[in-house]
C-alpha positions in Angstrom: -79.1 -91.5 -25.4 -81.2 -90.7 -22.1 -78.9 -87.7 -20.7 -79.8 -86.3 -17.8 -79.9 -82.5 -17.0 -77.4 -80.7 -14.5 -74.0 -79.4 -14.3 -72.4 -82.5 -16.7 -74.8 -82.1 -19.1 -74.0 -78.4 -19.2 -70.3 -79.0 -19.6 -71.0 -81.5 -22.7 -73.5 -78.9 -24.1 -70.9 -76.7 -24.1 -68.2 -78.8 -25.3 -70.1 -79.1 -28.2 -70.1 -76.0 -29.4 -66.4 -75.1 -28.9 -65.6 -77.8 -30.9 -68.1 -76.7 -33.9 -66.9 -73.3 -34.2 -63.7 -73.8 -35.5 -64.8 -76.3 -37.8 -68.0 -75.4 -39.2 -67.0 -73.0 -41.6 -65.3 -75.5 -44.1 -68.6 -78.1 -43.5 -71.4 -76.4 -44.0 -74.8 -77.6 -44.8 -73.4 -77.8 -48.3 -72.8 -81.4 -47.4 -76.4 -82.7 -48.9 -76.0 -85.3 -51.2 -79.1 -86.2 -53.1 -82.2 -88.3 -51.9 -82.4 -91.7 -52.3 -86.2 -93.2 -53.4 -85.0 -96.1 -55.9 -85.7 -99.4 -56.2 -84.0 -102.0 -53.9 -80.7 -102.1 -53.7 -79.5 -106.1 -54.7 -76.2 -106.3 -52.7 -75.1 -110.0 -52.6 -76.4 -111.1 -49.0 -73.2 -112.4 -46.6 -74.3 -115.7 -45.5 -74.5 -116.2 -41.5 -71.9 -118.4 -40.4 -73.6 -121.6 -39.2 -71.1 -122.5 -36.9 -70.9 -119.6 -35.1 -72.1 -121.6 -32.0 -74.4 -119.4 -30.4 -77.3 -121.4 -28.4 -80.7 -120.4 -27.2 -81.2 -120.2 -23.2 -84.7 -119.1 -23.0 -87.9 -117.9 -25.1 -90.5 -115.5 -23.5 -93.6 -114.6 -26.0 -94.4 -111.7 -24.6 -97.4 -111.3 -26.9 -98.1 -113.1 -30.1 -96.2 -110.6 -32.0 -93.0 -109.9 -29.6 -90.8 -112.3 -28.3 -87.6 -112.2 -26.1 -85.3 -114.6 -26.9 -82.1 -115.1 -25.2 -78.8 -115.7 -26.5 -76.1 -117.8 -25.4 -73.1 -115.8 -27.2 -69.9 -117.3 -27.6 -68.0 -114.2 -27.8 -69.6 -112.5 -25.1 -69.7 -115.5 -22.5 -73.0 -114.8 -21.4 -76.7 -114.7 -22.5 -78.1 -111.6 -24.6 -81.5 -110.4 -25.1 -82.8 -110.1 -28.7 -86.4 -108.9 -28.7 -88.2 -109.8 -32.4 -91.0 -108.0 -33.2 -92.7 -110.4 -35.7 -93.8 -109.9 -39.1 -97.6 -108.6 -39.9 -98.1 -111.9 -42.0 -96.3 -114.0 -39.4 -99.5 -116.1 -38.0 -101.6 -115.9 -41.5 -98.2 -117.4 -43.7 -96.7 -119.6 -41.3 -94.4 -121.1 -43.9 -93.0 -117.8 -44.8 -90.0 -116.0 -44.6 -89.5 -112.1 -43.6 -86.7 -109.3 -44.0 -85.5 -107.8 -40.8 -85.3 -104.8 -39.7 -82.4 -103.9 -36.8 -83.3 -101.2 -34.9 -80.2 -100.3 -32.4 -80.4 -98.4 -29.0 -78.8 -95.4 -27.9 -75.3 -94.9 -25.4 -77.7 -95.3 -22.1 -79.3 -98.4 -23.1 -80.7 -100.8 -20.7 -80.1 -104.6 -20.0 -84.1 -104.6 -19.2 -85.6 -103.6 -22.9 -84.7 -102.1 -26.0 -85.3 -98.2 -26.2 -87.3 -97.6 -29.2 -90.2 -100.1 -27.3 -89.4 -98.5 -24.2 -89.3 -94.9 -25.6 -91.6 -95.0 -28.8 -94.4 -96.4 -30.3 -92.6 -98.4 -32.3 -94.2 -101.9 -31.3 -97.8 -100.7 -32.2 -96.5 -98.9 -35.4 -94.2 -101.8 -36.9 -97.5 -104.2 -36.4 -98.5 -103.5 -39.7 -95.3 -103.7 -41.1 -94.6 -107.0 -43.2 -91.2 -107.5 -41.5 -89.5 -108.9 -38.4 -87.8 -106.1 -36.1 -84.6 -107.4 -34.0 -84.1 -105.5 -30.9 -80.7 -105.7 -29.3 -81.2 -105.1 -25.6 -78.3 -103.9 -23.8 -74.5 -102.9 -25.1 -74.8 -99.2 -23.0 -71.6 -97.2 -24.4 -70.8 -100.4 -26.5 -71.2 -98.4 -29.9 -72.0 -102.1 -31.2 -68.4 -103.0 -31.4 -65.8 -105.9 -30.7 -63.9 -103.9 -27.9 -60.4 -104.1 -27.6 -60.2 -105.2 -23.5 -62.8 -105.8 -21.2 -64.3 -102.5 -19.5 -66.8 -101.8 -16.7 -67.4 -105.7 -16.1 -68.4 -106.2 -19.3 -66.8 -108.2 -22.5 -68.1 -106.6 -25.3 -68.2 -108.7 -28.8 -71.3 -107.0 -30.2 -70.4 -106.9 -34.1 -69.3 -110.6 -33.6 -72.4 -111.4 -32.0 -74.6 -109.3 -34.7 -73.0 -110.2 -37.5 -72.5 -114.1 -36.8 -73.6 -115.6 -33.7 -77.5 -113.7 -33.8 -78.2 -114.8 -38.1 -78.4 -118.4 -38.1 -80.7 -118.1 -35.1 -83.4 -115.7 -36.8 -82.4 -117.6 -40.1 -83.3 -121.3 -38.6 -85.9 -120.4 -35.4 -87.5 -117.1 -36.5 -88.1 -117.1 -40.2 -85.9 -114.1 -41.3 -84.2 -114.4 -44.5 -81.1 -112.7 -45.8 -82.5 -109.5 -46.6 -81.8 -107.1 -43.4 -82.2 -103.4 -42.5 -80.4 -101.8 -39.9 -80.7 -98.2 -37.8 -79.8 -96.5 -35.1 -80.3 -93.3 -32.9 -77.0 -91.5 -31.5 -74.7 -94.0 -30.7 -76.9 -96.9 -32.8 -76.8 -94.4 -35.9 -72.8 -94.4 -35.4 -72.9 -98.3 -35.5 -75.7 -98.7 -38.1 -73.0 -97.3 -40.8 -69.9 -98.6 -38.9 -71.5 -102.4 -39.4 -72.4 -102.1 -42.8 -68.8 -100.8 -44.1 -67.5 -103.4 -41.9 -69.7 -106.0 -43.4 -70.4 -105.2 -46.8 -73.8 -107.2 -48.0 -74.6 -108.1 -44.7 -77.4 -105.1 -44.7 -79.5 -103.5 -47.8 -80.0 -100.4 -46.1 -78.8 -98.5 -43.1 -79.8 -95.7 -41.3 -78.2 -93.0 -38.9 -80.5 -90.7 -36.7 -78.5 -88.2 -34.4 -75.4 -90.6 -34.9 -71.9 -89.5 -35.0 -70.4 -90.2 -38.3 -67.0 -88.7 -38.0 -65.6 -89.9 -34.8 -62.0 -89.5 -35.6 -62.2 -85.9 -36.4 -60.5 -83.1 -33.9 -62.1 -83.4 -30.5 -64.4 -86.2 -31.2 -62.8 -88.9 -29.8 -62.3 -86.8 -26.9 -65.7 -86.0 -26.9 -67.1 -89.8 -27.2 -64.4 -91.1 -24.4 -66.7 -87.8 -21.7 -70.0 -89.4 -23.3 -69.6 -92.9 -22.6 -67.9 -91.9 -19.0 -71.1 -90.1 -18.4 -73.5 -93.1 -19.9 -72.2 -96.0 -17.5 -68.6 -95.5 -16.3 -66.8 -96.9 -19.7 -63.5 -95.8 -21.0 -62.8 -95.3 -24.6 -59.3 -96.7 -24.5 -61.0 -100.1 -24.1 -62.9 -100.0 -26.9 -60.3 -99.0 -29.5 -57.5 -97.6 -27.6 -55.9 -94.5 -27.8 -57.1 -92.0 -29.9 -54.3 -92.1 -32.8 -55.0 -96.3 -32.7 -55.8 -97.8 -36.1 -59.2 -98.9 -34.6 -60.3 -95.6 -34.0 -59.9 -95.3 -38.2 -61.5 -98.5 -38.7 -64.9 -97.9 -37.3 -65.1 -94.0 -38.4 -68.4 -94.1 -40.7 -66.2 -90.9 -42.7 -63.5 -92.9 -43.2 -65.5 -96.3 -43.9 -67.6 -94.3 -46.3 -66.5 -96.1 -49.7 -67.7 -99.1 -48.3 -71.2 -98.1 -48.2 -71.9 -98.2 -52.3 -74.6 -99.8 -53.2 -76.4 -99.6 -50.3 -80.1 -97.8 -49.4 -78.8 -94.8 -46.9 -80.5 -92.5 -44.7 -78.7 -89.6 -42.4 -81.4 -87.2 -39.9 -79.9 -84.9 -37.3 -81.5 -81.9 -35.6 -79.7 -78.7 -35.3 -79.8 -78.4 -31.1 -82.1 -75.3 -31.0 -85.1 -76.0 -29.1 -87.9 -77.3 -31.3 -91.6 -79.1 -31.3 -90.9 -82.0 -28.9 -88.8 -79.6 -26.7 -88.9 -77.8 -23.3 -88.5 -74.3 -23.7 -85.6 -72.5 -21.4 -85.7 -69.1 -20.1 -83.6 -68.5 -23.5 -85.1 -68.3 -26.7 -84.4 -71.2 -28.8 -82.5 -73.2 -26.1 -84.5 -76.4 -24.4 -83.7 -77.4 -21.0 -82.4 -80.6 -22.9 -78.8 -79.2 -22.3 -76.7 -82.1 -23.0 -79.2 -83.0 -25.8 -78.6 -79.7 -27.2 -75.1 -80.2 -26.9 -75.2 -84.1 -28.6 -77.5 -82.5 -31.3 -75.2 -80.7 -32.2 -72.1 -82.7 -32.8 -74.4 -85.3 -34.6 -75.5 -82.0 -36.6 -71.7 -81.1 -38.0 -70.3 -85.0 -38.2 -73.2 -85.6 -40.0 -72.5 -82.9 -42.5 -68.9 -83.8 -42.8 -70.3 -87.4 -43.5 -72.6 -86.4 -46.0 -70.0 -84.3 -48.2 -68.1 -87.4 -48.2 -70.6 -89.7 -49.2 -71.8 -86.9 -52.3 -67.9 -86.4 -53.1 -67.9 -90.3 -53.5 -70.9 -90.4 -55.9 -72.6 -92.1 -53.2 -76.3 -91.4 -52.9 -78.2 -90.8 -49.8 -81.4 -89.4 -48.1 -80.1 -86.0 -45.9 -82.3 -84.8 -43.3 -81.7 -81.5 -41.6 -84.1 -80.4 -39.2 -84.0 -76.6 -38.8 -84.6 -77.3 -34.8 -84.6 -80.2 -32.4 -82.1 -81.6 -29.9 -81.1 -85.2 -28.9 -84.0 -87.0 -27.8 -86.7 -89.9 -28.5 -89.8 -87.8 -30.4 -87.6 -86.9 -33.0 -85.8 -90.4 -33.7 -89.6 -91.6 -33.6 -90.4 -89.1 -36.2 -87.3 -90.0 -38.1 -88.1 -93.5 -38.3 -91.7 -93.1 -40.2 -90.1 -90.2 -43.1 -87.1 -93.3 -43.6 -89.9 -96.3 -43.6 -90.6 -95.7 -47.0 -86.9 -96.0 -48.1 -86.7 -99.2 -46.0 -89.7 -101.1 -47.2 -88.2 -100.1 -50.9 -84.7 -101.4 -49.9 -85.9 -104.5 -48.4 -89.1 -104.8 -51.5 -91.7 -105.0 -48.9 -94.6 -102.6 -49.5 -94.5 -99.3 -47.3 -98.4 -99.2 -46.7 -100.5 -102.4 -45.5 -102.7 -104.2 -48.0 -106.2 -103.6 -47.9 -108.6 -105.9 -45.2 -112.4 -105.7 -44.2 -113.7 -106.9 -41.3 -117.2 -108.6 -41.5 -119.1 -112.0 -40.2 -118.8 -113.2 -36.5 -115.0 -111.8 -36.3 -116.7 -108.2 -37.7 -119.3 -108.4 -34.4 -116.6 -109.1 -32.1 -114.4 -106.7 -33.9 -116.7 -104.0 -33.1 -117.2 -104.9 -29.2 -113.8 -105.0 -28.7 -112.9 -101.4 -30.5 -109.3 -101.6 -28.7 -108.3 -104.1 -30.8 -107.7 -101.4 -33.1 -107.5 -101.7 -37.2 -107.3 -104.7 -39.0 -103.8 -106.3 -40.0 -104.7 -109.1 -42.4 -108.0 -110.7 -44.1 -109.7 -113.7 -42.3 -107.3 -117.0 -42.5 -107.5 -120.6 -42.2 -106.3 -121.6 -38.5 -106.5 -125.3 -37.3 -110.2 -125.7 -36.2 -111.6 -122.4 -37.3 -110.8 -118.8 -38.6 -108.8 -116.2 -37.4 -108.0 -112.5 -38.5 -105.5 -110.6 -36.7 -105.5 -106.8 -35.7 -103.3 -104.1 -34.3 -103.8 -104.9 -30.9 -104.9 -108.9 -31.0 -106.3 -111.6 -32.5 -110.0 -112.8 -33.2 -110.7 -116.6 -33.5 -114.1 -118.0 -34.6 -114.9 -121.7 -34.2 -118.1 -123.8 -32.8 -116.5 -122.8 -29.9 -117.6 -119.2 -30.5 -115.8 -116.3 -31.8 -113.3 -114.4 -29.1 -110.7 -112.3 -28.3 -107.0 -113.4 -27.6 -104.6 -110.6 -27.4 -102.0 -109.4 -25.0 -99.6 -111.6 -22.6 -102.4 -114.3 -22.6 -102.0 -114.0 -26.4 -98.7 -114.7 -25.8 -98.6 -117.4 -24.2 -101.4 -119.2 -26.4 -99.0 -118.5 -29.3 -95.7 -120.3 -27.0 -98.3 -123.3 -26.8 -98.4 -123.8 -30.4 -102.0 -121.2 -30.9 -104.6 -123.1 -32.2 -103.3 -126.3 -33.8 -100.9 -126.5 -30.4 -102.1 -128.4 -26.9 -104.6 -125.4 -26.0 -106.7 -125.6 -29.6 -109.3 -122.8 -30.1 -110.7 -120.7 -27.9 -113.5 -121.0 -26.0 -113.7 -117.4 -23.9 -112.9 -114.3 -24.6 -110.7 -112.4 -21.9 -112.3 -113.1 -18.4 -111.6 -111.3 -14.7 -110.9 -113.7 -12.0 -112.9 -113.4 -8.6 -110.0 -112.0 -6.7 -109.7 -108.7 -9.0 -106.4 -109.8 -9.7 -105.7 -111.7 -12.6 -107.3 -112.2 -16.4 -107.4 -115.5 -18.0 -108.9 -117.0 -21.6 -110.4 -120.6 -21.7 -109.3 -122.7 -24.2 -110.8 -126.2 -26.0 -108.4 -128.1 -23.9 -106.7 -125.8 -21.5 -106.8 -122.2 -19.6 -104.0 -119.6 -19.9 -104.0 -117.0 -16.5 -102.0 -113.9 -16.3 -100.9 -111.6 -13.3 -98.9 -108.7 -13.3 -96.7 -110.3 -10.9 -97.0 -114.3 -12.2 -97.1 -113.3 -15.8 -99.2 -115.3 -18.1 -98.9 -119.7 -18.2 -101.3 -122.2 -19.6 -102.7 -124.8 -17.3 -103.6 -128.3 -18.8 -104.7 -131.9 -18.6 -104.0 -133.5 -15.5 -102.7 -130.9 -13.4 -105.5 -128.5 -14.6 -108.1 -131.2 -13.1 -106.5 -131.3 -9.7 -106.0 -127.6 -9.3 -109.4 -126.9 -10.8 -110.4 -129.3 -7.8 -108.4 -127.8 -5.4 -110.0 -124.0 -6.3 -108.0 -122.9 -9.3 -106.1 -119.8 -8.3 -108.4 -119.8 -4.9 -106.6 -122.7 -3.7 -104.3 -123.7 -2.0 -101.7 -123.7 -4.7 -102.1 -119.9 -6.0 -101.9 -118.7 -9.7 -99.4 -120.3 -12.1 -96.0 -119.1 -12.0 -94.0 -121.0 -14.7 -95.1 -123.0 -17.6 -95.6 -126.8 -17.3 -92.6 -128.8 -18.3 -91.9 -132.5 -18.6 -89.4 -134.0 -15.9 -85.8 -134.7 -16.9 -85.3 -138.0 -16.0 -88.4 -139.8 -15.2 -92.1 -139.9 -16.7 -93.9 -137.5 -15.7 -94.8 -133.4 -15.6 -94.3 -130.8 -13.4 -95.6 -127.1 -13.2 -94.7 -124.3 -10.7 -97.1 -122.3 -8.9 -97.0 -119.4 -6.6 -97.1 -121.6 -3.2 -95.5 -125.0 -4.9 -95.6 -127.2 -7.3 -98.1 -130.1 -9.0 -96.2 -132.9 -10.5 -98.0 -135.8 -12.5 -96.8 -139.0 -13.4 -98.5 -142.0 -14.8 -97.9 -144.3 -11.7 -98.5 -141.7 -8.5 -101.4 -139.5 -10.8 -101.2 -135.7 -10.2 -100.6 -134.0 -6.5 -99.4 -130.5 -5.2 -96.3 -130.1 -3.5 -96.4 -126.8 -1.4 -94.3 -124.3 1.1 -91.5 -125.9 3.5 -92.3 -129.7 2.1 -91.7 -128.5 -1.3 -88.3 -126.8 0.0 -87.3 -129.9 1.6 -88.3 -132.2 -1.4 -85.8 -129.7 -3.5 -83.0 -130.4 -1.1 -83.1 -134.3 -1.6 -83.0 -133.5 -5.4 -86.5 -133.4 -6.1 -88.6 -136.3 -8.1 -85.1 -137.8 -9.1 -84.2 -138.2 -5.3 -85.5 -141.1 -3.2 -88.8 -139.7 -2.5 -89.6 -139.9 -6.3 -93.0 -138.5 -7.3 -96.0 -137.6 -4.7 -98.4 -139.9 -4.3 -100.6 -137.0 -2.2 -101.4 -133.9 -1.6 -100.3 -132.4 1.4 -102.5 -133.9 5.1 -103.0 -132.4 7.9 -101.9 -133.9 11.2 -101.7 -132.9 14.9 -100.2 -129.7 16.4 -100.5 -127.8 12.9 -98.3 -130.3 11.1 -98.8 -132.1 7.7 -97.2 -134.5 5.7 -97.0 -135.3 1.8 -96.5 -138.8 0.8 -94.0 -139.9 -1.7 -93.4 -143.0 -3.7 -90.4 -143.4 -1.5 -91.0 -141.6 2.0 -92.5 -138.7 3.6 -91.9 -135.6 4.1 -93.1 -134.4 7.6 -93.9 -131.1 8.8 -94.6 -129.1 11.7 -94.0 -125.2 13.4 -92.3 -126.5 16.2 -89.8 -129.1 14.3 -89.5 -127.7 10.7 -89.6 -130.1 7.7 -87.8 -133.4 7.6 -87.9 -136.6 5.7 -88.3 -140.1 6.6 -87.9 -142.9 3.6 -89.3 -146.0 3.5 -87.8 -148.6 5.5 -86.6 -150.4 8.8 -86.5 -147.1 10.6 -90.1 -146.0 9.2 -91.8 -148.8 10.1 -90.3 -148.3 13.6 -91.6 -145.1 13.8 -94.9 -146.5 12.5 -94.7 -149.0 15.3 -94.9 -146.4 18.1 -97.7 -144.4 16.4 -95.9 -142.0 14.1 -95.9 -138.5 15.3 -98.8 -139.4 18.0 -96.7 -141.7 19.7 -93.5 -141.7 22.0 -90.9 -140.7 19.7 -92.9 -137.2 18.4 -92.1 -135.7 15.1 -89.3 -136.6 12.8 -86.3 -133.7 13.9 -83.7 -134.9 11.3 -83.1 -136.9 7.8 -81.6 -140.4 8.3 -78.0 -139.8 8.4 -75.0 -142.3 8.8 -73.5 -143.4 11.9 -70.4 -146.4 12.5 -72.2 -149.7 11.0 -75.6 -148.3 10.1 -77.9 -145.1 10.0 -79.6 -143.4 12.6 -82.8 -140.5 12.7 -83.8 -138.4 15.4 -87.6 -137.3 16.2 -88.7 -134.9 19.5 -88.3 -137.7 22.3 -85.5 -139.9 20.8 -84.2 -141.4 17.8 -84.2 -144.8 15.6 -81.1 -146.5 14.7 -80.6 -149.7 13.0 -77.5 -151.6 12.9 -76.8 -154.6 11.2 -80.5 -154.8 10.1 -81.1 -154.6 14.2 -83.3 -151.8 14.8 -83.3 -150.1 17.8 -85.8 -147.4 19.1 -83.9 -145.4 21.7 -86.7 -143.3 23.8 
């Protein structure tokens, strides 16, 4: 949880500790129950349901290694983000499969990105990890649960979705096998062991830090239902109803506990005294973190009564009690590298990277580039070359040279297939453009540009051609701001940039489609309209205006009559007749519209109609 500082965060601070004093005395830290270092756990794996019916909406690599996939869910009703952070061996063994590890957010999280890549290090750290991290993004207050009602605007169905919509998507698109991981900070720790009692075999190991594990206990509920007010405005009665409900009961980790044998666990908490990561008040041994004090310590005590379940069950489990620390990210970062080791054993992946060297061509480019960081794997076998990849990026080595490809630019080489997709190997390391404000890599067979505010695209084949003739991002056209795409309906390709457009088909060849024209050409339903494709790029004619012809019409344009078009035809060639815009009738001032017994279009000084196949210009 992000918990802000101020009057609220007082009360909650202080709610916390009235509701440990009567308590703690009959749960003290006597609840340790012993640590857990064995090998891993072989629960029988619960299948993903393959007709779950979630889709995919949209992919966005934002670097080779992380990807943002969105997810049509069912349940939900609308599209959730997943970010995957993939696997260390992911590029070198592209025919392999990895575990997952789950790494859930905390009560304020965001719709925008995950918190423990928004808060942490955690992308940089898990690069050298052999497994693939999911990220839920979003579910603030949602505790990771199938509410009861909707709440808030939202329709929360997050176990449905985790549990069976999200696994035959990383199963069939994103190489993850069966074996799976899960943990959580605060409210994530709460549903790390909530989902794996709920779903027994569906995770090897889960992991709690600062959650709540006792939520049915005296004043918890009451104290969860104030929290998630706080944290976005939801109301507790919607997610499992009133207190006394039987769904409160059926996703308490204490009273779920049972369920857990068998399973790899791990519990941390703080004790809400000011510690190493904290702002010191004028008090001593009280942080400025009030409400984090306050959350620190009701994670603190449920997480004792939790773990004197779990040891009066015979149920083993790591039990970390730090002697300080309140409810914030630097702990939950620290708690996640002391539990690594007891996940990679859980899930039987190593816990420290395999040895590599760096040497040859990639060594010499290794050591100019010192940002790149360690190295990840050994040298590999790409198509057309070599490859090794590091902490920070990849090296390629070819004929072509050896270079750097790394970042969103890395991303989007690996959303074009990397070296044996429609780029092929590099040919440039990372280069500035010559307005200061973008990067771009060339390629054997295409260019990939980034911008902070475009993001990064490749540009290929025929539309690279025409806007390398028309001044690459100096033109007319701007940088690329979407990747190219084939058209729906008709043969052909289309790619958006910052001012337009340039579509390409096999019978008009490649042309830009730019600013008010473009607008217009959208209106009249784009290449499937009857314009169809451009057959120019945009000319200039009197007064300012220009014009772009189309396989079907034009599209005119000027600042004193806006942008119309004018199809092929009667009424066309009558225009033509008179001069076009430099004659009589002016600029076109409408699109041909219907009138009793034929069609008519207006222009400055008159308009055109034709009746009966009579045309008639009317001055």
């Amino acid at each position: 949880m992000r918990v802000p500082n101020g009057r609220r965060a007082r009360i909650l601070s202080a709610l916390a500790v009235t509701l440990v004093l009567p308590l703690a005395g009959g749960q003290a830290a006597t609840a340790v129950a012993s640590p857990v270092h064995a090998a891993p756990v072989q629960a029988a794996p619960l299948r993903a349901q393959a007709d779950a019916g979630a889709t995919v909406s949209a992919v966005d690599w934002i670097t080779d290694r992380r990807v943002a996939v969105w997810v049509n869910s069912p349940s939900m009703g609308v599209p959730i983000q997943v970010q995957l952070l993939l696997a260390r061996d992911w590029n070198k063994n592209p025919q392999a499969t990895f575990p997952s590890v789950w790494m859930l957010d905390g009560m304020r999280a965001t719709d925008t990105e995950n918190g423990w890549t928004a808060e942490t290090d955690a992308e940089s750290w898990f690069a050298d990890k052999n497994v693939n991290v999911v990220l839920p993004v979003g579910g603030q207050s949602s505790f990771y649960t199938d509410w009861a009602e909707q709440n808030n605007g939202r329709n929360y169905k997050w176990e449905t979705f985790l549990t069976k919509e999200l696994p035959p998507i990383l199963e069939r698109d994103w190489r993850s096998n069966q074996t799976r991981a899960v943990a959580g900070l605060s409210m994530g720790g709460t549903a790390a062991m909530t989902l794996s009692a709920r779903n027994p075999g569906f995770f090897r190991f889960a992991g709690s830090f600062s959650g709540i594990l006792s939520t049915t206990t005296l004043g918890m509920p009451q104290a969860i239902g104030y929290a998630m007010q706080d944290a976005g405005g939801f109301d507790a009665g919607a997610m499992w109803g009133v207190p006394s409900s039987e769904l409160w009961a059926q996703h308490d980790p204490y009273v779920l506990a049972e369920k857990l044998k068998g399973m790899s666990l791990y519990v941390s908490s703080g004790s809400g005294t000011a510690g190493p990561y904290d702002q010191q008040s004028d008090i001593p041994g009280i942080s400025t973190n009030y409400a984090g004090m306050g959350l620190e310590i009701l994670s603190r005590l449920t997480s004792q009564t939790f773990a004197t379940k779990l040891n009066k069950l015979g149920i083993p489990a790591s039990i970390n009690y730090r002697p300080s620390g309140t409810h914030s990210w630097q702990y939950w970062q620290f708690e996640l590298r002391q539990a690594w080791p007891q996940i990679a054993t859980a899930l039987g992946v190593e816990v420290d990277k395999p040895a590599c060297s760096v040497g040859g061509n990639i060594g010499g480019t290794a050591s100019a580039n010192g940002w790149l960081g360690d190295c990840l794997t050994s040298e590999y076998d790409v198509a057309g070359g070599r490859a090794q990849d590091f902490r920070f990026g990849r090296i390629f080595s070819s004929d072509g040279g050896t270079h750097v490809v790394a970042g969103a630019i890395g991303g989007a080489y690996a959303a074009n297939g990397g070296p044996a997709g429609a780029l092929g190997m590099p040919l440039s390391g990372e280069l500035g453009t010559p307005d200061g404000r973008g990067r771009y890599n060339s390629f054997r067979s295409g260019m990939v540009y980034w911008t902070p505010q475009t993001g990064a695209h490749a540009v290929r084949g025929a539309i690279l051609d025409e806007w390398a003739r028309q001044g690459y991002e100096g033109g007319p056209l701007g940088y690329p701001l979407r990747d190219e795409v084939q058209t729906p309906n008709k043969p052909g390709a289309v790619q958006g940039f910052e001012i337009g457009a340039m579509y390409f088909s096999p019978d008009t060849g490649t042309h830009a489609v730019m600013g008010k024209i473009m607008e217009k050409y959208g209106q009249l339903g784009w290449e499937n309209g009857a314009l169809g494709f451009a057959k120019t790029n945009e000319v200039p004619v009197r007064d300012g205006g220009r014009f772009t012809e189309f396989q079907g019409g034009n599209i005119y344009w000027s600042p004193a009559t806006g942008a119309w078009s004018i199809l092929n035809g009667q009424i066309f060639d009558a225009w033509k007749s008179v001069g076009y815009e430099n004659g009589r009738l002016g600029y076109v001032t409408s699109d041909q519209f219907d009138i009793p017994g034929g069609v008519q279009q207006n222009f400055q000084n008159g308009f055109v109609t034709v009746r009966d196949g009579v045309v008639q210009i009317v001055p």
